[in-house]
Short mmCIF file of the C-alpha atoms (twelve columns), coordinates in Angstrom:
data_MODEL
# 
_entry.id   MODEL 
# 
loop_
_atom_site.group_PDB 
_atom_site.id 
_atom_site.type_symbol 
_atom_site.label_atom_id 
_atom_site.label_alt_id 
_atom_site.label_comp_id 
_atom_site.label_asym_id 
_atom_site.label_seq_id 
_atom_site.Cartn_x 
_atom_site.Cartn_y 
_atom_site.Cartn_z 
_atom_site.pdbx_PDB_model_num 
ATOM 1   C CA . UNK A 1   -9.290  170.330 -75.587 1 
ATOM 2   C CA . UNK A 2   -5.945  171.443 -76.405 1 
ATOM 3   C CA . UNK A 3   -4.543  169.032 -73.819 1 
ATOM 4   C CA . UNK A 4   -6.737  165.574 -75.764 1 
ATOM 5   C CA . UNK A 5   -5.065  167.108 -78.920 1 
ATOM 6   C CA . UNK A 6   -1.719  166.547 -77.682 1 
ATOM 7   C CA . UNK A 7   -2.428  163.566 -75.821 1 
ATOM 8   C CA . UNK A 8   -3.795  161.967 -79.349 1 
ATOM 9   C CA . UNK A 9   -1.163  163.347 -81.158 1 
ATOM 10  C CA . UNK A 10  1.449   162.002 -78.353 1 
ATOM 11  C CA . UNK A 11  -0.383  158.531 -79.125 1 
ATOM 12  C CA . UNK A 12  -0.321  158.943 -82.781 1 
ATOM 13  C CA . UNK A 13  3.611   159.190 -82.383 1 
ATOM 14  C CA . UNK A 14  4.117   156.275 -80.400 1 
ATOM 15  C CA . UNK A 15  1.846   154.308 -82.807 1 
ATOM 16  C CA . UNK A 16  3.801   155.058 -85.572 1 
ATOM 17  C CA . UNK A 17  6.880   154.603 -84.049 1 
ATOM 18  C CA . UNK A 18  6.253   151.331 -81.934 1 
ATOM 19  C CA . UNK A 19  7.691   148.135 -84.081 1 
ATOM 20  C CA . UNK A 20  7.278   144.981 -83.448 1 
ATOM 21  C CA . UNK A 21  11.263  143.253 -83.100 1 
ATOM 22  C CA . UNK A 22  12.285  140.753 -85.315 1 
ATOM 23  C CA . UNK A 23  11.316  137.292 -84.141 1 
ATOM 24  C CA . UNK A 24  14.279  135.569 -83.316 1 
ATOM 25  C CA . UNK A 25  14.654  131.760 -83.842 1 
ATOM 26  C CA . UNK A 26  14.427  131.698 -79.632 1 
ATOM 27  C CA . UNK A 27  11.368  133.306 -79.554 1 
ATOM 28  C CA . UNK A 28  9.398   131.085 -81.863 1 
ATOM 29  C CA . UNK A 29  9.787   128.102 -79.576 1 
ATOM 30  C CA . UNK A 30  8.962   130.438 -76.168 1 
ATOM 31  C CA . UNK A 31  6.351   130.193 -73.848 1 
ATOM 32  C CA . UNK A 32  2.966   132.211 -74.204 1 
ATOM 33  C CA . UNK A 33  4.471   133.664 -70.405 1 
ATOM 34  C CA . UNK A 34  8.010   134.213 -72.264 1 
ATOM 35  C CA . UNK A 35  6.502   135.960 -75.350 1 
ATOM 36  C CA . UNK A 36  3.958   138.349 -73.190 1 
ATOM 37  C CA . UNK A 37  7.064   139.180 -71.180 1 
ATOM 38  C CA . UNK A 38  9.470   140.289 -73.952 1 
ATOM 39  C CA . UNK A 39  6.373   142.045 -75.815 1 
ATOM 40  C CA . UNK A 40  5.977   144.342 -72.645 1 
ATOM 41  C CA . UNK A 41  9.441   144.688 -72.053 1 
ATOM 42  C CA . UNK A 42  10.144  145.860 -75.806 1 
ATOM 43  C CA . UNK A 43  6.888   148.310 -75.763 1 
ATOM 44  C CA . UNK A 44  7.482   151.727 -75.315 1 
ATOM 45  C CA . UNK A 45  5.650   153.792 -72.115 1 
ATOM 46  C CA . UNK A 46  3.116   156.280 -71.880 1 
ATOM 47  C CA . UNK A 47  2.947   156.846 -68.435 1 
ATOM 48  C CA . UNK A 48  0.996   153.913 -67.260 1 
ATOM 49  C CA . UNK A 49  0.216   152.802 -70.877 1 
ATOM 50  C CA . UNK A 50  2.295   150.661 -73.049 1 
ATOM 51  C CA . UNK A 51  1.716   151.576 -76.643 1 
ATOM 52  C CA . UNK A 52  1.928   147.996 -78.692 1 
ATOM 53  C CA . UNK A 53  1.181   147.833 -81.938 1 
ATOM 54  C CA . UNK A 54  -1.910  146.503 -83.203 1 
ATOM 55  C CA . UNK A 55  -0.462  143.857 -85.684 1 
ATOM 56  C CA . UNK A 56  1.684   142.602 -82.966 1 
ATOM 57  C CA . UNK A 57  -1.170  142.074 -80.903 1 
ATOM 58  C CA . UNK A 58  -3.447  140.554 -83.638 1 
ATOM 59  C CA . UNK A 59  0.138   137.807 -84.306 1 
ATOM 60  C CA . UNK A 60  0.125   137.338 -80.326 1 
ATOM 61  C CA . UNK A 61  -3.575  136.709 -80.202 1 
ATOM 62  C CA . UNK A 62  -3.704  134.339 -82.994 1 
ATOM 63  C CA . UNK A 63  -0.445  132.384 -81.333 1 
ATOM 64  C CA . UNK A 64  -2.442  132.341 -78.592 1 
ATOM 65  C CA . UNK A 65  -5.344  130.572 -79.740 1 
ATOM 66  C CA . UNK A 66  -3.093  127.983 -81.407 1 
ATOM 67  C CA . UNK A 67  -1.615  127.492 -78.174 1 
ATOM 68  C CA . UNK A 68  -5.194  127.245 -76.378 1 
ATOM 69  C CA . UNK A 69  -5.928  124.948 -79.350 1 
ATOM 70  C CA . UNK A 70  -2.699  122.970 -79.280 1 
ATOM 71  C CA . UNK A 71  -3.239  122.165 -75.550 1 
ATOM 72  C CA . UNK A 72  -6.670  121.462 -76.020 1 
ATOM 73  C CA . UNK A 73  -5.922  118.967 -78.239 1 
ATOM 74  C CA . UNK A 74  -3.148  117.430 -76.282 1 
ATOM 75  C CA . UNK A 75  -6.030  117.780 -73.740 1 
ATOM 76  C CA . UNK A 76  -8.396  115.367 -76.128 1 
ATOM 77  C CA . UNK A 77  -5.340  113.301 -76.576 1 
ATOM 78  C CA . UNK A 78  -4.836  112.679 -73.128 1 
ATOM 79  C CA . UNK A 79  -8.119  112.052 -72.301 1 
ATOM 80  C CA . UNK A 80  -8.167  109.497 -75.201 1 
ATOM 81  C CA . UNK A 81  -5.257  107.694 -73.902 1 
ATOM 82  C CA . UNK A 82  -6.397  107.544 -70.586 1 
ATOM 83  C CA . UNK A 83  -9.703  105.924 -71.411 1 
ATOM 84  C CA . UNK A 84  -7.579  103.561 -73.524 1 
ATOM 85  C CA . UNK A 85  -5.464  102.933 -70.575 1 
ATOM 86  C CA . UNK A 86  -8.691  102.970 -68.751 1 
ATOM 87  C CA . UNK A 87  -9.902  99.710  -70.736 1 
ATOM 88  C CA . UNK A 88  -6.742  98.653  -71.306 1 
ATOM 89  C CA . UNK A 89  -6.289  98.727  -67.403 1 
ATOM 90  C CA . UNK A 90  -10.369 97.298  -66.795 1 
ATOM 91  C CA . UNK A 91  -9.432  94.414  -69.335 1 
ATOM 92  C CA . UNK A 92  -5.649  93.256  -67.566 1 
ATOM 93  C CA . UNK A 93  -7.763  93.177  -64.515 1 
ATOM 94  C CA . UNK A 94  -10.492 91.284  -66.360 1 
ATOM 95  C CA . UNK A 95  -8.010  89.053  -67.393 1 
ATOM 96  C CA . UNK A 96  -6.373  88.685  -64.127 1 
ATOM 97  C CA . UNK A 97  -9.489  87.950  -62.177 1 
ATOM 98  C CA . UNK A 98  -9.895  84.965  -64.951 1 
ATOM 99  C CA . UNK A 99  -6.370  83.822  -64.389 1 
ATOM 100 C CA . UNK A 100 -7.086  84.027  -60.524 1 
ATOM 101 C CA . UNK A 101 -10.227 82.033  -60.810 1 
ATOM 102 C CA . UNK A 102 -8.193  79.445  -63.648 1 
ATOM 103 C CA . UNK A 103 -5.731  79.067  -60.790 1 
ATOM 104 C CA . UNK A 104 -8.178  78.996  -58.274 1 
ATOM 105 C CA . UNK A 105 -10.107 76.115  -60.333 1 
ATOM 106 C CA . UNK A 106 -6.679  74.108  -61.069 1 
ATOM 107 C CA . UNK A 107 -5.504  74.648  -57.319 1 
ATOM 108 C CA . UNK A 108 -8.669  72.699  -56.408 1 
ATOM 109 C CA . UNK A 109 -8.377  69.920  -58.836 1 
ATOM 110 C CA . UNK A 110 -5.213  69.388  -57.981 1 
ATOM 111 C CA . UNK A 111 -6.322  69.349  -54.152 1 
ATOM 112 C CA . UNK A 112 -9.519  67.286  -54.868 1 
ATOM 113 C CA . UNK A 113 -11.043 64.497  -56.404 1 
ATOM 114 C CA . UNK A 114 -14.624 63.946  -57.608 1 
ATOM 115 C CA . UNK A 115 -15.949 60.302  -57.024 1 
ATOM 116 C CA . UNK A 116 -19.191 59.560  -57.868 1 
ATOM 117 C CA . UNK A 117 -20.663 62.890  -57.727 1 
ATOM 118 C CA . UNK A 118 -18.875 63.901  -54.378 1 
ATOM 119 C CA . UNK A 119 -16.057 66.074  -54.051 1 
ATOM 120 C CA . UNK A 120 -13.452 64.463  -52.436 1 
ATOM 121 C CA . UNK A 121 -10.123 66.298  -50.501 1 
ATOM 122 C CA . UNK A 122 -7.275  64.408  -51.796 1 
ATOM 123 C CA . UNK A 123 -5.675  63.322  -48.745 1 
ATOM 124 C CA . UNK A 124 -9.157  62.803  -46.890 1 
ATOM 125 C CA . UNK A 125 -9.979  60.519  -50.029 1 
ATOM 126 C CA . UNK A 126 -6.593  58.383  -49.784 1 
ATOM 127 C CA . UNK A 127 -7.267  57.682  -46.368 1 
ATOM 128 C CA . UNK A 128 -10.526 56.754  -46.961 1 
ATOM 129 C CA . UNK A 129 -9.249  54.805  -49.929 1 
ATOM 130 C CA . UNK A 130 -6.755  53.409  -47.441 1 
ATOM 131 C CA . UNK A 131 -8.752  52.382  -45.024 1 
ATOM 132 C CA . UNK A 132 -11.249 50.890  -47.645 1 
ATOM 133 C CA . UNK A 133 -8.651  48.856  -48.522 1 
ATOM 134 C CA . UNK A 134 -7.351  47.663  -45.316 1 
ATOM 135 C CA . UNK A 135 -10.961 46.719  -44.322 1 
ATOM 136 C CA . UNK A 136 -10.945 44.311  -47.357 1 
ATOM 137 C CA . UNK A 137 -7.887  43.063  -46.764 1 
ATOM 138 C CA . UNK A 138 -9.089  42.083  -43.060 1 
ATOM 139 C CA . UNK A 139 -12.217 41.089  -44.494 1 
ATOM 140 C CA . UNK A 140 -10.449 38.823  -46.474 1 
ATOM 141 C CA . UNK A 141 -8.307  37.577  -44.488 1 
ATOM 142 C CA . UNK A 142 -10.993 36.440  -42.016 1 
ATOM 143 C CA . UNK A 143 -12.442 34.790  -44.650 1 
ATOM 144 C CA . UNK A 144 -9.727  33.204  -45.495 1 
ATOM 145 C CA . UNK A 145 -9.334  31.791  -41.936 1 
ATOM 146 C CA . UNK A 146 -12.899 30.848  -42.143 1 
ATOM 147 C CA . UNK A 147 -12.579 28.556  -45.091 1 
ATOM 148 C CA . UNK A 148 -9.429  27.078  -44.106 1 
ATOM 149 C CA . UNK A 149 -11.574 26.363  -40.773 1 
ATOM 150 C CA . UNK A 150 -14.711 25.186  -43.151 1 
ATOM 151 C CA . UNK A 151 -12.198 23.270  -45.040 1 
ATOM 152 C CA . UNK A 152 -10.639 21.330  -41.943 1 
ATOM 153 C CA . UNK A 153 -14.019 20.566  -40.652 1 
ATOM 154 C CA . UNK A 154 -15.111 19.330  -43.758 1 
ATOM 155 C CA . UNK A 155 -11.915 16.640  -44.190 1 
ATOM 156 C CA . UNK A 156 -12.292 15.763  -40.727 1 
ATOM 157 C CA . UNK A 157 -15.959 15.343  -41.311 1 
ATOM 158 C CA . UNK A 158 -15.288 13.412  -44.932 1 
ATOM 159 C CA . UNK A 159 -12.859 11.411  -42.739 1 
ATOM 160 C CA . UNK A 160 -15.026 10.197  -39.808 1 
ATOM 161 C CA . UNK A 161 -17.555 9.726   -42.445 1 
ATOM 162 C CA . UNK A 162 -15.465 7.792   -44.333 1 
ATOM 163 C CA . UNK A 163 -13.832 5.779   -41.097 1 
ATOM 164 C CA . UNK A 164 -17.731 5.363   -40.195 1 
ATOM 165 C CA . UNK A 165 -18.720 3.950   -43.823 1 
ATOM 166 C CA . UNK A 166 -15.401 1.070   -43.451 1 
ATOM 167 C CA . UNK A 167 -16.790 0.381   -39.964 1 
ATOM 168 C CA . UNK A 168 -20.504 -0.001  -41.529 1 
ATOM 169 C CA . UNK A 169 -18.706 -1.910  -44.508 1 
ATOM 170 C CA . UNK A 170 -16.465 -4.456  -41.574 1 
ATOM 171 C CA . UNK A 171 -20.118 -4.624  -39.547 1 
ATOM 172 C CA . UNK A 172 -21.829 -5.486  -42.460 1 
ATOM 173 C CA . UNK A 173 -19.328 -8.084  -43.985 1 
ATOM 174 C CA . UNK A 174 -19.013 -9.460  -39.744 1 
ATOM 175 C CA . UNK A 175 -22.834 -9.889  -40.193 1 
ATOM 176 C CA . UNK A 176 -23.242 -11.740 -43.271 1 
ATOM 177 C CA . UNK A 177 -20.261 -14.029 -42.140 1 
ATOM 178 C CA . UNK A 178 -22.259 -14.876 -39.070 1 
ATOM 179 C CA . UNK A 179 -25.338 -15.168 -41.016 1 
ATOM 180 C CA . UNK A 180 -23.420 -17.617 -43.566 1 
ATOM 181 C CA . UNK A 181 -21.851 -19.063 -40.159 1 
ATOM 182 C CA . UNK A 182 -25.336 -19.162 -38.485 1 
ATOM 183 C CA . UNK A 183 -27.000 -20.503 -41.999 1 
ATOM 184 C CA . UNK A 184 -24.240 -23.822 -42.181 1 
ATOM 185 C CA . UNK A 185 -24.970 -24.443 -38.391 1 
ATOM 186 C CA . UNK A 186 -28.217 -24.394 -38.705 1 
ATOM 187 C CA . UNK A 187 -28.628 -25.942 -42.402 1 
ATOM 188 C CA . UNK A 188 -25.759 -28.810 -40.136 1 
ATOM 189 C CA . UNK A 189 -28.367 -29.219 -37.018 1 
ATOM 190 C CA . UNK A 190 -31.148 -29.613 -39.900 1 
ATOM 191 C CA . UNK A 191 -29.470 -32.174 -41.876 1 
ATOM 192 C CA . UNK A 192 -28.403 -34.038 -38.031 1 
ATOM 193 C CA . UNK A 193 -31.764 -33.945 -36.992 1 
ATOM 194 C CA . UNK A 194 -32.850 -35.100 -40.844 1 
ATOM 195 C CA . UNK A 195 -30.268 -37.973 -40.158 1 
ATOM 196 C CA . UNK A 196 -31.754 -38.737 -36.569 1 
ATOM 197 C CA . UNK A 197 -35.324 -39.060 -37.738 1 
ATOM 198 C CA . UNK A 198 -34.411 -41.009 -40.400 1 
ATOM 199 C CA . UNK A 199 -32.512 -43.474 -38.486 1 
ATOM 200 C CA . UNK A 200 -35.502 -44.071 -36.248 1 
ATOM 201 C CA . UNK A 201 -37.256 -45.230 -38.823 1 
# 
C-alpha cells in the first residue's frame, strides 16, 4: 500500500511538472511522425512510462483528426479529379474514335466513287471509265469506216444508176429515131405503092 502511495504520488509530481514546450513556428508545419517524435522526446520518464500531459495529448489528438480529415479530403478531391479525368479521358477517346472514323469515312471518299448506287475504287473506276471510252471511240470509229463504205457504195450505186438511166435515155431516143426512121420508110413504100396502083389504073 505504502509502495501505490508513492508510486501515485511519484505520478502526481510528474503530472504537475510535465509542460507541454512552446510550439515553435517549425513545429506547426511538421509531420504527425515529426510532432509524435518531439512529444516523446520532450516527455519526461517513469521507468517505462512517459508522463505527457493530458492537454497536450487532447491538442495532438485533435491535430490529428484534422490531419485524418485534411487527407481525407484531399482523398475526396483526388478521387473527384480522377473521375473527371476519368470522363475527361472516356470523352478524348470518344472523340478520337469519331475523328478516326471521320478520317476513316474521308480516306474512303477520297479513294472511291459511288456511281449509280455502286461503290466504285477510284483507280478501278478510271480504268473502267477508260476503257469505256476507248470502246466508243473504236466503236465509232468502225462506224465511221462503215458509212464512209455505205457512202461509197451508195455514189457508185447513184452513179451506175445514173450511167444506166443515160443509157436507157440514148436507147430510148435510138428507138424512137428508128421508129420515126422506120415510120418515113414505111409511110415512103406506102405512098410508092399508092403511086404504083394508081398508075395502073
Amino acid at each position: 500500500m505504502r509502495l501505490l502511495l508513492v508510486f501515485c504520488s511519484f505520478l502526481l509530481s510528474f503530472s504537475l511538472f510535465a509542460q507541454a514546450p512552446s510550439v515553435s513556428p517549425e513545429l506547426k508545419n511538421a509531420t504527425l511522425q515529426e510532432r509524435y517524435s518531439l512529444m516523446k522526446s520532450t516527455s519526461q520518464t517513469f521507468q517505462d512510462y512517459k508522463v505527457i500531459k493530458e492537454t497536450w495529448l487532447d491538442k495532438e489528438w485533435k491535430i490529428m483528426i484534422d490531419s485524418v480529415r485534411s487527407g481525407r479530403a484531399r482523398l475526396r478531391e483526388a478521387k473527384a479529379e480522377g473521375a473527371k479525368l476519368e470522363s475527361e479521358l472516356l470523352a478524348t477517346q470518344l472523340s478520337l474514335k469519331q475523328k478516326e472514323a471521320s478520317m476513316a469515312a474521308t480516306e474512303h471518299a477520297a479513294s472511291h466513287i459511288d456511281f449509280m448506287g455502286i461503290d466504285f475504287n477510284k483507280a478501278a473506276f478510271t480504268g473502267l471509265a477508260i476503257a469505256v471510252v476507248a470502246g466508243l471511240v473504236v466503236l465509232m470509229v468502225l462506224m465511221v469506216g462503215r458509212l464512209k463504205m455505205v457512202s461509197h457504195e451508195i455514189k457508185e450505186k447513184t452513179e451506175a444508176f445514173d450511167n444506166l438511166t443515160q443509157a436507157l435515155e440514148e436507147n430510148k431516143r435510138n428507138a424512137l429515131e428508128k421508129q420515126v426512121k422506120l415510120s418515113r420508110e414505111l409511110q415512103n413504100e406506102r405512098n410508092r405503092i399508092q403511086e404504083m396502083r394508081s398508075t395502073k389504073v
